[in-house]
C-alpha positions as CSV (number, residue, x, y, z in Angstrom):
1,X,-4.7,24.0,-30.5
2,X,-2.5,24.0,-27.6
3,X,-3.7,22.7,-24.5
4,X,-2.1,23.8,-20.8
5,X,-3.4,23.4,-17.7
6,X,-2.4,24.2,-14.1
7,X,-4.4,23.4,-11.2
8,X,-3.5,22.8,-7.5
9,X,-4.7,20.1,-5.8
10,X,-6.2,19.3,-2.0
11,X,-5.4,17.3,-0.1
12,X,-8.2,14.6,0.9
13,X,-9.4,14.6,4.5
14,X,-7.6,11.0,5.1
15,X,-3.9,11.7,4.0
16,X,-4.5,14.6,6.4
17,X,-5.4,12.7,9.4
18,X,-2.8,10.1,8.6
19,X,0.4,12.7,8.7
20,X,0.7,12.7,5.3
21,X,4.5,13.9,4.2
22,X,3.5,15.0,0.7
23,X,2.1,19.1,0.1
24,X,1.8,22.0,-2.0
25,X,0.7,19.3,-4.3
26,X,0.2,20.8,-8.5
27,X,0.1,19.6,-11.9
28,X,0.2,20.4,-15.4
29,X,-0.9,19.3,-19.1
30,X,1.1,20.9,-21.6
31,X,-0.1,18.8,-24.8
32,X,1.3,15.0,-24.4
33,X,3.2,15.7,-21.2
34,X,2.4,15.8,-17.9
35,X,4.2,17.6,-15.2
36,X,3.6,16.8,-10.8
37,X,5.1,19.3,-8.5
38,X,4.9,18.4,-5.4
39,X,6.9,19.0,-1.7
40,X,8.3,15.9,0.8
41,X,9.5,17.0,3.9
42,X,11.2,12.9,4.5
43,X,12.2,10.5,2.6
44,X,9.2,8.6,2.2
45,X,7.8,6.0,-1.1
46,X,5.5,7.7,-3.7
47,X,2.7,6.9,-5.4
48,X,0.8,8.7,-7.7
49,X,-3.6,8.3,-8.7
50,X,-5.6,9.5,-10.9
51,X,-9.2,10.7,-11.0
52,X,-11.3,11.2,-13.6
53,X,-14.6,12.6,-12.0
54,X,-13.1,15.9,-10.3
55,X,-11.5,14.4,-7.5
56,X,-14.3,12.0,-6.3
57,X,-12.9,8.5,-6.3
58,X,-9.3,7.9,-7.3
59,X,-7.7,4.6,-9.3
60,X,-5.3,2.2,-8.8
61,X,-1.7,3.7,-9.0
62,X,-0.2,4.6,-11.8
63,X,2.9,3.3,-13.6
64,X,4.6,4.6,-16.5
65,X,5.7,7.4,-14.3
66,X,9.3,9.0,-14.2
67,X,11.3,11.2,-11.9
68,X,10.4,11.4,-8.0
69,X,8.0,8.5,-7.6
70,X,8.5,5.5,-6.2
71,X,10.9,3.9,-3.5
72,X,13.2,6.0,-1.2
73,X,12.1,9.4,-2.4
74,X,14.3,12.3,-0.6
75,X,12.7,15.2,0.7
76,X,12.4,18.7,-1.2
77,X,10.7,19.9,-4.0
78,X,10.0,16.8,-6.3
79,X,9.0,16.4,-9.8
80,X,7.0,13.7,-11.9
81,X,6.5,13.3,-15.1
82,X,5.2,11.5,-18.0
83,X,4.7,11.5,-21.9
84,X,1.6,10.2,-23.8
85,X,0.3,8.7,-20.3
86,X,-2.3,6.1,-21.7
87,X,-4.9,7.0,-19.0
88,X,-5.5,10.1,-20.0
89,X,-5.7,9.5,-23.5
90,X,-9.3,10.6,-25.0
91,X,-10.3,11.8,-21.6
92,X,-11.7,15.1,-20.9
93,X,-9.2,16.9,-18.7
94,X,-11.4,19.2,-17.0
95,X,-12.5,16.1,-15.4
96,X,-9.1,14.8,-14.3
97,X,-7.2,15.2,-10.4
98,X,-4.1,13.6,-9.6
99,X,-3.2,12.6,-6.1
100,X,0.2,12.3,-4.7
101,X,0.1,10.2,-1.5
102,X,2.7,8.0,0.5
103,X,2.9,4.3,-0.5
104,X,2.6,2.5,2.6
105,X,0.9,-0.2,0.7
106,X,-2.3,0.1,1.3
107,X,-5.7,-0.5,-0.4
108,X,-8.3,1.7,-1.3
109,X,-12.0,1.2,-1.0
110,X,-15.0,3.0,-2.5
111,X,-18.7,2.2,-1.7
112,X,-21.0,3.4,-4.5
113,X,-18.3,5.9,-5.4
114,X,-19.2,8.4,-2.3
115,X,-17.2,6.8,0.5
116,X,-13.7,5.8,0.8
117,X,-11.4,4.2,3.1
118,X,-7.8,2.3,3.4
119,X,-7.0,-1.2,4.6
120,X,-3.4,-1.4,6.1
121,X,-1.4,-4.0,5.1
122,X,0.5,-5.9,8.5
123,X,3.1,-8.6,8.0
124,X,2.7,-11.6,10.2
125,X,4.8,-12.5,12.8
126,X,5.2,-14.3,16.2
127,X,4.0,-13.0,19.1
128,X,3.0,-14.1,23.0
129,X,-0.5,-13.6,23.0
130,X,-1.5,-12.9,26.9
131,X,-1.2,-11.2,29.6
132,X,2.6,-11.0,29.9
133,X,3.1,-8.2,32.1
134,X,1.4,-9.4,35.1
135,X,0.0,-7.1,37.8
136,X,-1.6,-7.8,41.4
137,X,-3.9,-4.8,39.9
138,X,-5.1,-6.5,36.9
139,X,-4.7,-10.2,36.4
140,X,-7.4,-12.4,35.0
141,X,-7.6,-16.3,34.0
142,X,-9.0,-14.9,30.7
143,X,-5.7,-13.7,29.3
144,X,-3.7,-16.7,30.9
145,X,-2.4,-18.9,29.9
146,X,0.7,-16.9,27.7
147,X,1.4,-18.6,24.1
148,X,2.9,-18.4,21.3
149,X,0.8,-17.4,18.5
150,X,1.9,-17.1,14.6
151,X,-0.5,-14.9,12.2
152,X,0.4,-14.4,8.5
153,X,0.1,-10.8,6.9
154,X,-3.4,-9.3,6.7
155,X,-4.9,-6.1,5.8
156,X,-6.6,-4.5,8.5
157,X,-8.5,-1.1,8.2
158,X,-6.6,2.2,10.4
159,X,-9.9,3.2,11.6
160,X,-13.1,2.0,13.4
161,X,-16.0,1.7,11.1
162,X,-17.7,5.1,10.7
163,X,-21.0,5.5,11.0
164,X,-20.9,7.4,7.3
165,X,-19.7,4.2,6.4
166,X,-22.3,2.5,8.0
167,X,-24.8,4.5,6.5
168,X,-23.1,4.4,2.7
169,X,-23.9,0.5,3.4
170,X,-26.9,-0.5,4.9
171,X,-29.1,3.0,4.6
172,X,-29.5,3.4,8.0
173,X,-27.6,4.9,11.3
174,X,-27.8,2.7,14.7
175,X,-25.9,4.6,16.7
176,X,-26.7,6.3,19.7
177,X,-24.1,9.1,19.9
178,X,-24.7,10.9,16.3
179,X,-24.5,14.0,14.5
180,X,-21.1,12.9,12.6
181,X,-20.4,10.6,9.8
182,X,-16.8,10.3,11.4
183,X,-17.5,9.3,15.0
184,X,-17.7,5.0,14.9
185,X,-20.8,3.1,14.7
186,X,-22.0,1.6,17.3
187,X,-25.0,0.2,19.2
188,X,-24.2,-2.9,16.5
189,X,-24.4,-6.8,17.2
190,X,-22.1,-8.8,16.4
191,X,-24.8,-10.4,14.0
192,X,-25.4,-6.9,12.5
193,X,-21.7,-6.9,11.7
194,X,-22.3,-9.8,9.5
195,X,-24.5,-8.3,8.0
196,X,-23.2,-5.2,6.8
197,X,-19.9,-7.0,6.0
198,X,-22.0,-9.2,3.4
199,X,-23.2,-5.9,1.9
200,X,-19.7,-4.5,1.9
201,X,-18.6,-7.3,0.2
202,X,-21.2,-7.6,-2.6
203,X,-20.9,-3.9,-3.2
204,X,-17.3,-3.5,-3.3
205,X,-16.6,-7.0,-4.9
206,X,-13.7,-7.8,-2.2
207,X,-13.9,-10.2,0.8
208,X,-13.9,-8.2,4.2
209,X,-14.5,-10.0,7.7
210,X,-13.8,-9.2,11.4
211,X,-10.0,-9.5,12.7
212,X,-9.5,-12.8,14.6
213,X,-8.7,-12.2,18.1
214,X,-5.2,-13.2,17.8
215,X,-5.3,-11.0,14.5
216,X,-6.4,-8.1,16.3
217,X,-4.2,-8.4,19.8
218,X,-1.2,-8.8,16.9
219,X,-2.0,-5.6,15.2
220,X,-2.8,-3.6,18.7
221,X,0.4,-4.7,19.9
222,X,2.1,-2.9,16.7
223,X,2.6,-6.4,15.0
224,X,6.5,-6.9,14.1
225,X,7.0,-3.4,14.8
226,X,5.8,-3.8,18.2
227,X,7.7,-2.3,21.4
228,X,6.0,-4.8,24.2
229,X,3.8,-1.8,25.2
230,X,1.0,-2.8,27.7
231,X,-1.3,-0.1,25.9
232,X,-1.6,0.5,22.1
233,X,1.1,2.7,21.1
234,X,2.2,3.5,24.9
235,X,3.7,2.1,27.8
236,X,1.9,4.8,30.4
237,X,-1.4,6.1,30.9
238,X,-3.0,6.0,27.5
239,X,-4.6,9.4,27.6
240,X,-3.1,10.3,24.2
241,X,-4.1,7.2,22.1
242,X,-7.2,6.8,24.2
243,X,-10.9,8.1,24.5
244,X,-11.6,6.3,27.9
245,X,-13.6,6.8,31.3
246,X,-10.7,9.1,32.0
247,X,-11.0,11.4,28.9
248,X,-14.0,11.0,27.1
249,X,-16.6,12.9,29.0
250,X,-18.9,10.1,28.5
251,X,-19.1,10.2,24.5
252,X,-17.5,8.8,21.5
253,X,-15.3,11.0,19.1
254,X,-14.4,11.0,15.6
255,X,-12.3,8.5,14.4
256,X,-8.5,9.0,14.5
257,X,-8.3,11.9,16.8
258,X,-5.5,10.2,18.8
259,X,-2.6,9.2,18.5
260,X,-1.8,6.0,16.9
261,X,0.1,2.9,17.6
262,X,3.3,1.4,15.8
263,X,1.2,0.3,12.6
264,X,-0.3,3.4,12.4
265,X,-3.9,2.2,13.6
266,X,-5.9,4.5,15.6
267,X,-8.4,4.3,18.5
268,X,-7.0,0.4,18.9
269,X,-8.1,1.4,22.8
270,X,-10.8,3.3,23.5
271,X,-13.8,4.3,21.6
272,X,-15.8,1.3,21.2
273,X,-15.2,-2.0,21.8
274,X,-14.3,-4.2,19.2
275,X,-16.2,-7.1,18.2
276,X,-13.7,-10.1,16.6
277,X,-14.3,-13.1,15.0
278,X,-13.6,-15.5,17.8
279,X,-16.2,-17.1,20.3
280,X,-15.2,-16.8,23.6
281,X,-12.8,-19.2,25.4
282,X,-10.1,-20.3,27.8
283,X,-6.3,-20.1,26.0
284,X,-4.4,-23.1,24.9
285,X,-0.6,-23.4,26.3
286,X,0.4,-24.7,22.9
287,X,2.1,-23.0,20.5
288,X,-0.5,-22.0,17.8
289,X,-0.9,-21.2,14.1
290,X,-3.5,-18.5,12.6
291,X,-6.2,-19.0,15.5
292,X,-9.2,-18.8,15.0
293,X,-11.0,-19.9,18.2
294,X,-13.6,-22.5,19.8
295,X,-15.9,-23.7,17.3
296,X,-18.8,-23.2,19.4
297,X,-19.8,-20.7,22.1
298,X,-21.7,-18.7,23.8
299,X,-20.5,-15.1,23.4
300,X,-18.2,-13.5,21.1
301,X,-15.0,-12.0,21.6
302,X,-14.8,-7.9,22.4
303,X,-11.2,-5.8,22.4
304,X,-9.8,-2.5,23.1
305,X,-11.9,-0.6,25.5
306,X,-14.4,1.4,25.5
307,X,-15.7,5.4,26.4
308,X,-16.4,4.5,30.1
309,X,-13.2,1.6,30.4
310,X,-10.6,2.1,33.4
311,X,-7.4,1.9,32.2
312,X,-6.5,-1.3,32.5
313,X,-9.2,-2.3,30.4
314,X,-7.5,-0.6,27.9
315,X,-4.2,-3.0,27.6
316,X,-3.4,-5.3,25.1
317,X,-4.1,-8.3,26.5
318,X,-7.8,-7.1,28.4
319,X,-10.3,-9.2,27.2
320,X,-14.3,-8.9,26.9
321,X,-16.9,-10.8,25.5
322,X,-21.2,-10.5,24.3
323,X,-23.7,-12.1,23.7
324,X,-23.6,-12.0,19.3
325,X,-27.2,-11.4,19.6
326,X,-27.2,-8.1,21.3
327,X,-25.7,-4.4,20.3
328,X,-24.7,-1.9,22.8
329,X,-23.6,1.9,22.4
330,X,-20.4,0.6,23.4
331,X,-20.0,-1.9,20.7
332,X,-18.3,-1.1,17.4
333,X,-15.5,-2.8,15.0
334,X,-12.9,-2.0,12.9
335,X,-12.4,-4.1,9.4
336,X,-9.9,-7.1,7.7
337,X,-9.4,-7.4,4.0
338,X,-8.7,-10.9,2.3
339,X,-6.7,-10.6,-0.3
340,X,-5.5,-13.4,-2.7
341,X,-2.0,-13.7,-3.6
């Protein structure tokens, strides 16, 4: 018998918050082929996943595809399609979704199939890592002196860690502000980061750590894309990209609710602080190669501001640092992904 189907897709909650060019998303199964409609309102790379539990958790990206997927896709009303497509062979279609989505290049992650996120992929570059636009308002020996620093490409995730993440993970909630799985954890020692990226790790079956500190100044200053911005993503008052003392009203907020910088990271300032790899100490003149810090120390390294940060604790360059032992409701992190080549 004949088999045709037609079903319109949602969009997932993510691809929403992350401008997502691609709507009005539908598909169809008319025996061995398999027809995408979809719209793209700028040129943009296409990718193309497939689910096989109702729209759950979604797979790698699939190949074997012809038409308007792939590089340089121009805007309009595109079409995909394929004959025979392997992955759906001998499965039961009433289970299957299909998601068309941007390809920035980015990795998907799934803990115990409930929660998902994306790690952003950064090339490396060169950069001067310190405080290079000085100010009689905010100068400190911390961020001096200015050097040249080299990173090579990571994966870092767009998002502070959520406290549904958090949760998917370890069981529990720490947090003191609560009552959504999208605001960041918090209240979170740099030791219970360790913890809960050894969980990550073992669940998913991929090697996550924190960002060094020259990793994470790199990526806030929008990596190779980077405008020499003294704030993430801005040059003035960072009350668009920023939940701070000036905007905040004394709480955290969901995740991504701001703009966000070159690299399309969000809440880089703001939020929570950000615990990184690094122990604390004084900057090296010398040029320097993937950094990675002292060796020993006493606290660890914090970036980006906080709820109840000035301004100028907001910057780029602003540096903070904690004892590793001890968690505060203003202390959260965001992710990096090791990948082998």
């Amino acid at each position: 018998m004949r088999r045709f189907w037609t079903i319109i897709l949602f969009l997932s909650a993510y691809c929403s918050l992350q401008a997502q060019h691609v709507s009005a998303v539908s598909y169809r199964i008319d025996d061995r082929q398999l027809t995408i409609d979809y719209m793209l309102d700028q040129t943009a790379d296409i990718r193309v996943r497939l689910s096989v539990d109702r729209g759950r958790t979604f797979g790698e990206p699939i190949d074997n595809l012809s038409g308007d997927v792939g590089k340089g896709i121009q805007p309009g009303q595109r079409r995909i399609i394929a004959y025979d497509l392997r992955d759906l062979r001998d499965i039961d279609t009433s289970l299957v979704a299909f998601r068309v989505e941007v390809d920035d290049g980015s990795i998907e992650v799934c803990v115990a199939d409930t929660v998902c996120f994306r790690m952003l992929p950064v090339a490396g570059g060169t950069f001067r890592m310190g405080c290079v636009r000085t100010s009689t308002h905010y100068d400190y020996d911390s961020e001096l002196p200015i050097h040249d620093v080299t990173v090579s490409d990571f994966y870092i995730s767009p998002y502070e860690v959520t406290q549904g993440l958090w949760r998917a993970v370890m069981g529990d909630n720490p947090s003191y502000w609560t009552g959504n799985d999208s605001l960041p954890v918090e209240q979170v020692s740099w030791n219970d980061v360790q913890l809960f990226i050894a969980r990550l790790s073992q669940l998913t079956g991929r090697r996550f750590r924190l960002p060094t500190e020259a990793e994470w100044e790199y990526a806030a200053r929008g990596g190779a894309k980077g405008r020499g911005y003294a704030f993430p993503g801005t040059d003035q008052m960072p009350l668009d990209y920023a939940w701070y003392g000036s905007n905040s009203q004394g709480h955290t907020h969901p995740v991504g609710q701001k703009l966000p910088n070159e690299l399309g990271l969000y809440d880089m300032a703001g939020n929570v602080w950000e615990w990184c790899s690094d122990w604390m100490g004084q900057y090296e003149p010398q040029p320097q190669t993937n950094p990675r810090g002292p060796r020993h120390g006493e606290n660890r390294i914090l970036r980006g501001g906080s709820i109840n940060s000035p301004s100028f604790g907001c910057r780029v360059s602003d540096r903070s640092w904690y004892l590793p032992v001890n968690g505060y409701r203003y202390y959260g992190f965001r992710l990096v992904l090791e990948v082998d080549e």
